[in-house]
ZAMARGU-4260 file (C-alpha; in steps of 0.2 Angstrom, whole numbers, plus 5000, padded with zeros to 4 digits):
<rodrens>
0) 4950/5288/4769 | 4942/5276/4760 | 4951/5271/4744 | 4943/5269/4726 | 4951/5253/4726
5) 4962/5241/4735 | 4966/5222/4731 | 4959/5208/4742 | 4975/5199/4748 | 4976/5184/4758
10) 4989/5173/4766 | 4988/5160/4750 | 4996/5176/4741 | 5009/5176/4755 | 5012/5157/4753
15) 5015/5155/4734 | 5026/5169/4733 | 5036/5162/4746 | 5037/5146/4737 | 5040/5156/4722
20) 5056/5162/4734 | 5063/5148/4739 | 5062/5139/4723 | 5073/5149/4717 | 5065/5151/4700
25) 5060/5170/4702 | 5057/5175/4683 | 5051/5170/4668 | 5051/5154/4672 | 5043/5142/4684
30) 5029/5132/4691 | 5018/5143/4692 | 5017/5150/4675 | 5011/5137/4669 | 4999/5133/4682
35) 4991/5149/4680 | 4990/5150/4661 | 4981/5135/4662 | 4969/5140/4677 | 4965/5157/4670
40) 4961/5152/4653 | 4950/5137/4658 | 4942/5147/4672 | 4936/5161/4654 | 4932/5145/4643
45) 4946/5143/4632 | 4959/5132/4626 | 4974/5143/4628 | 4983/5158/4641 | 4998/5166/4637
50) 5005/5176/4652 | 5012/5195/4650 | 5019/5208/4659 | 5004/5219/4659 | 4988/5221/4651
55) 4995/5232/4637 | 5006/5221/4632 | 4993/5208/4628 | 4983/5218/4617 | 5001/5224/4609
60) 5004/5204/4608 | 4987/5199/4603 | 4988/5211/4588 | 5005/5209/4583 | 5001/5189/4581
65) 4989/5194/4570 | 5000/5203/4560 | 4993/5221/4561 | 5005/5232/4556 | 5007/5250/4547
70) 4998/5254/4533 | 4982/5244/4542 | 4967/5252/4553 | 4958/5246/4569 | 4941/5249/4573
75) 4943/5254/4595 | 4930/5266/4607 | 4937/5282/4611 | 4927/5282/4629 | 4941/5270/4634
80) 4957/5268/4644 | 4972/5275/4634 | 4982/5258/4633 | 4966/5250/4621 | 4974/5265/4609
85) 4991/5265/4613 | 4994/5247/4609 | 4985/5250/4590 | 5000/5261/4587 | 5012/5252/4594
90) 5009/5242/4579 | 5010/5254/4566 | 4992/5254/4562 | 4980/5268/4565 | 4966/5268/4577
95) 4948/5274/4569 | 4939/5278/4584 | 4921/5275/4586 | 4907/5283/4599 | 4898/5275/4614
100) 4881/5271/4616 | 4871/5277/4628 | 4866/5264/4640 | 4880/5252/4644 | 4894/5265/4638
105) 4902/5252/4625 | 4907/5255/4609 | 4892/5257/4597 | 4888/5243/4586 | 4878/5254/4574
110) 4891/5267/4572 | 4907/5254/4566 | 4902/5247/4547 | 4900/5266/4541 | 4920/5267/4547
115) 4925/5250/4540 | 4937/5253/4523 | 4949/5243/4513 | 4962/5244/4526 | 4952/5240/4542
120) 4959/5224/4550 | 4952/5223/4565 | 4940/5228/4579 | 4946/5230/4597 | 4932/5229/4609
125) 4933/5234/4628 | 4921/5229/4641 | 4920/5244/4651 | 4919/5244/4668 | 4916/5226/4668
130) 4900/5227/4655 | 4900/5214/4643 | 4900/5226/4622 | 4886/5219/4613 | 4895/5202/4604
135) 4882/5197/4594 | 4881/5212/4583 | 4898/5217/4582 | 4905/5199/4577 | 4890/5198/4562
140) 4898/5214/4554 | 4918/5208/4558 | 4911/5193/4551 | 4903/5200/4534 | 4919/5212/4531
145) 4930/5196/4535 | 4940/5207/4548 | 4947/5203/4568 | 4939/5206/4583 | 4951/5208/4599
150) 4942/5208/4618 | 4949/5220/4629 | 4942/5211/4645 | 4956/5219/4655 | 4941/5227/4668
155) 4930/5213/4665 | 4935/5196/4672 | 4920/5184/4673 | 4908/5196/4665 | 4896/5186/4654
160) 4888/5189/4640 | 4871/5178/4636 | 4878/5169/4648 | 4895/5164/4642 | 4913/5172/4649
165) 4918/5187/4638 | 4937/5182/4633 | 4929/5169/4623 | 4923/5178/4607 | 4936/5186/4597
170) 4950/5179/4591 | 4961/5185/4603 | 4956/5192/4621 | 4966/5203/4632 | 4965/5201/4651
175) 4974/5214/4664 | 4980/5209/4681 | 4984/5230/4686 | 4983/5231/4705 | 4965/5239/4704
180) 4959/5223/4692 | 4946/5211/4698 | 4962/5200/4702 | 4978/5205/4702 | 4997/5198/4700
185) 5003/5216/4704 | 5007/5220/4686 | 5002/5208/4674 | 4990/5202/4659 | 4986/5188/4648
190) 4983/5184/4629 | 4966/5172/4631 | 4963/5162/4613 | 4953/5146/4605 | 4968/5149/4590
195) 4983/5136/4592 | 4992/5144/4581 | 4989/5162/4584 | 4996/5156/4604 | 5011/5149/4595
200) 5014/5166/4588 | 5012/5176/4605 | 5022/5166/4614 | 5036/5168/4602 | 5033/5187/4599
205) 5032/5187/4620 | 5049/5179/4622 | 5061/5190/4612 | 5056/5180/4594 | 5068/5166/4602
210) 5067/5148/4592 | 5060/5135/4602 | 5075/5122/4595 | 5090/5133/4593 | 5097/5140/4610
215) 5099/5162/4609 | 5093/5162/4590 | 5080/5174/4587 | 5073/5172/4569 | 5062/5186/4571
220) 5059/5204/4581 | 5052/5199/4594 | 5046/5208/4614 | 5052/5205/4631 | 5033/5203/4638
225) 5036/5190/4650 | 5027/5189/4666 | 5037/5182/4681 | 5034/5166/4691 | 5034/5178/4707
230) 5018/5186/4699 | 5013/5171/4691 | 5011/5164/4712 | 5000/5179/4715 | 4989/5176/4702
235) 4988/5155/4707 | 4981/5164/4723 | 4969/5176/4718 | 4962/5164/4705 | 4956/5152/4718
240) 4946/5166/4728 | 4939/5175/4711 | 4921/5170/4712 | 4920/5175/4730 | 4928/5192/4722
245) 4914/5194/4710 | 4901/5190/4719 | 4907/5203/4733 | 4910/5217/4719 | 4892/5212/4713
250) 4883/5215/4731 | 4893/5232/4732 | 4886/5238/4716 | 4870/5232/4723 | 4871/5241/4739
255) 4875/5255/4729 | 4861/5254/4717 | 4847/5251/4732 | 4852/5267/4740 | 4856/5278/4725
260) 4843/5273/4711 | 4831/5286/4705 | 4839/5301/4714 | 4838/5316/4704 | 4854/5321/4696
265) 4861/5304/4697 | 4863/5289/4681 | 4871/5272/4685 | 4878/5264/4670 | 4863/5249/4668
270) 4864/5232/4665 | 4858/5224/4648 | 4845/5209/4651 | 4858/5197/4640 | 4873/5202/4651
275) 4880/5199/4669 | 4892/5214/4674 | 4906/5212/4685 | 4905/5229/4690 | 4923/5232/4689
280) 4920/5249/4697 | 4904/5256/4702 | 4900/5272/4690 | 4890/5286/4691 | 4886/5301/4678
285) 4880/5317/4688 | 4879/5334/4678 | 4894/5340/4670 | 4893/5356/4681 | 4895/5348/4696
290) 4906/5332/4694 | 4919/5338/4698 | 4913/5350/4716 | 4907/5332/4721 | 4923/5324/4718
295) 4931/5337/4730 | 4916/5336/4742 | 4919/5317/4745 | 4937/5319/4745 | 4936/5333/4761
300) 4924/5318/4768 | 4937/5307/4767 | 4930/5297/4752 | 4943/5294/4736 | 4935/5295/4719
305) 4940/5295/4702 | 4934/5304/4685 | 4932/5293/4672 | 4942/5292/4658 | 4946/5305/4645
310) 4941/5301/4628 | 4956/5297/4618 | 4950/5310/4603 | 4953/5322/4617 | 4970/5317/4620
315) 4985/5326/4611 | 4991/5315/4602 | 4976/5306/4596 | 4966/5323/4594 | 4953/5323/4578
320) 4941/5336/4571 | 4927/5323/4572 | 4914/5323/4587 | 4908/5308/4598 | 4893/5316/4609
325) 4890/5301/4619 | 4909/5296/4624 | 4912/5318/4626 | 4899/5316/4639 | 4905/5300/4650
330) 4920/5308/4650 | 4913/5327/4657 | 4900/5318/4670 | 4908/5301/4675 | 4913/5298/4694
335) 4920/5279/4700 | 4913/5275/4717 | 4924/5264/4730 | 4922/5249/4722 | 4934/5237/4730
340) 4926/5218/4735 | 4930/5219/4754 | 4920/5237/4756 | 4906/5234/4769 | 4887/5240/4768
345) 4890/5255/4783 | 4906/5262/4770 | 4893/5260/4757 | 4878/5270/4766 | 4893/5283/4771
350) 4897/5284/4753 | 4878/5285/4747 | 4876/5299/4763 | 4888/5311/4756 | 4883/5309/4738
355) 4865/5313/4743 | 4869/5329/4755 | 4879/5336/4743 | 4866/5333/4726 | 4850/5340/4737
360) 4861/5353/4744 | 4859/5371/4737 | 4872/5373/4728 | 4870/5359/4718 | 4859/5362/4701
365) 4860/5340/4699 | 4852/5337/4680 | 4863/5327/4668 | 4863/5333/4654
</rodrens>
């Protein structure tokens, strides 16, 4: 079987972790916290990193520190993972979902002033799957409404957009370190900011709302978001081999893209001239009457794939009477190759083979719609 994904794991993992061990300092605490806070957030462009158990719990930080709560709205794509949503109402505040354009499958730029009220106070972007959202446009309207932005970079480490890291736009950034990530820590995530005091504030919110002068008092409710130093080690690893990473996950994409491009019944999700993609996973939209039938067809060939992500105005708990065509369809057609750095060219070409036979194959009607 070849996976969707798999981390790209070395004996510099093995030796930090083992360090990590025989320190003795094994939680949130250690060496190697610090060391990667301060890697990870130069590596983006920015001045501070604040370390968290996950990547949800950084967007949950990121907007708590800014002090969304009830009563307040946040501007998020609906074509996204369910966590970008989740942590909004983990706040209090209501998530106004917004529709996909077309092309690069981020949130719409033209579509988010018409949704912008009294109560809006922020919008969460995500780069999804590792394409850099259009920055420019979305921070002029923030910027003229006087409201956030929040990055949810968590599938787009070293993604740039006109030629700068994304992380480094908003006021806050969230960063995800999920086994299937462009680096991993196992679990993990990170609050990325320029704001001094709005690091201040995650890192008290992160630690239980503890004072930083007066031992076990809390003068606030506060979260136990910590990441450990075990996971913190990973990460010091996998930081020192993540331009390596990226370049391999772009030379997949590109493999992909030499052998697939232009076959009828077949859209990649395209690259803006103003952005560099990490291409998190390689993503595919076929016709909505056959995405799934291929799916099974490279399963029985021994090739994993994944749907893409259900549109969170589908979910229960988040269903609205409103309509969003373009993130309805990502969601019907969308399909996420093996995408993982160490796949070689011949798994590639076997990849390519099966999506080919089964697409030209009878049975197979191929237009997206």
């Amino acid at each position: 079987m070849i996976p969707v994904y798999r981390p790209h794991l070395g004996e510099t993992e093995k030796l930090y972790v083992n360090e990590a061990l025989d320190s003795t300092w094994i939680s949130s605490k250690g060496p190697f916290l610090d060391r990667f806070e301060h890697g990870f957030a130069e590596w983006v462009g920015a001045s501070q990193g604040i370390a968290t158990s996950n990547g949800t719990t950084s967007i949950h930080l990121a907007l708590a520190a800014l002090g969304i709560g009830p009563g307040d709205e946040v501007i998020v794509p609906t074509f996204t993972y369910v966590a970008s949503v989740n942590a909004i109402t983990y706040t209090g505040a209501t998530p106004v979902f917004v529709d996909s354009e077309p092309l690069y499958w981020n949130l719409d730029p033209e579509k988010i002033e018409p949704l912008i009220t009294e109560r809006t106070r922020a919008i969460e972007v995500v780069h999804l799957y590792g394409h850099p959202a259009d920055m420019d446009r979305i921070l002029e309207v923030a910027s003229r409404h006087g409201i956030a932005v929040i990055e949810d970079a968590a599938e787009a480490h070293g993604a740039q957009y006109r030629g700068r890291k994304v992380g480094t736009f908003g006021d806050a950034s969230s960063f995800s370190f999920f086994g299937n990530k462009v680096i991993t820590t196992g679990e993990g995530g990170m609050v990325v900011t320029d704001d001094g005091a709005l690091a201040e504030r995650c890192r008290h919110l992160r630690g239980q709302g503890v004072s930083p002068v007066r031992t076990y008092w809390h003068d606030m409710v506060g979260y136990n978001y910590r990441m450990t130093n075990i996971a913190a080690a990973i990460g010091c690893a996998q930081l020192e081999r993540i331009d390596r990473v990226i370049a391999d996950k772009r030379r997949v994409a590109g493999w992909y893209r030499a052998r697939l491009e232009g076959i009828p019944g077949l859209e990649f999700q395209r690259e803006a001239p103003w952005a560099d993609a990490v291409w998190w996973m390689v993503s595919i939209l076929v016709g909505t009457d056959v995405r799934d039938a291929l799916m099974t067809f490279l399963a029985e060939n021994g090739v994993e794939s994944r749907p893409f992500f259900h549109p969170a105005h589908q979910l229960p708990m988040y269903q609205r009477s409103e309509r969003y065509p373009v993130a309805e369809h990502l969601g019907a057609a969308g399909i996420n190759l093996p995408s993982f750095p160490d796949l070689s060219q011949a798994e590639v070409n076997l990849v390519c083979d099966l999506i080919e036979r089964f697409l030209s194959s009878e049975k197979c009607s191929g237009e997206p719609e």
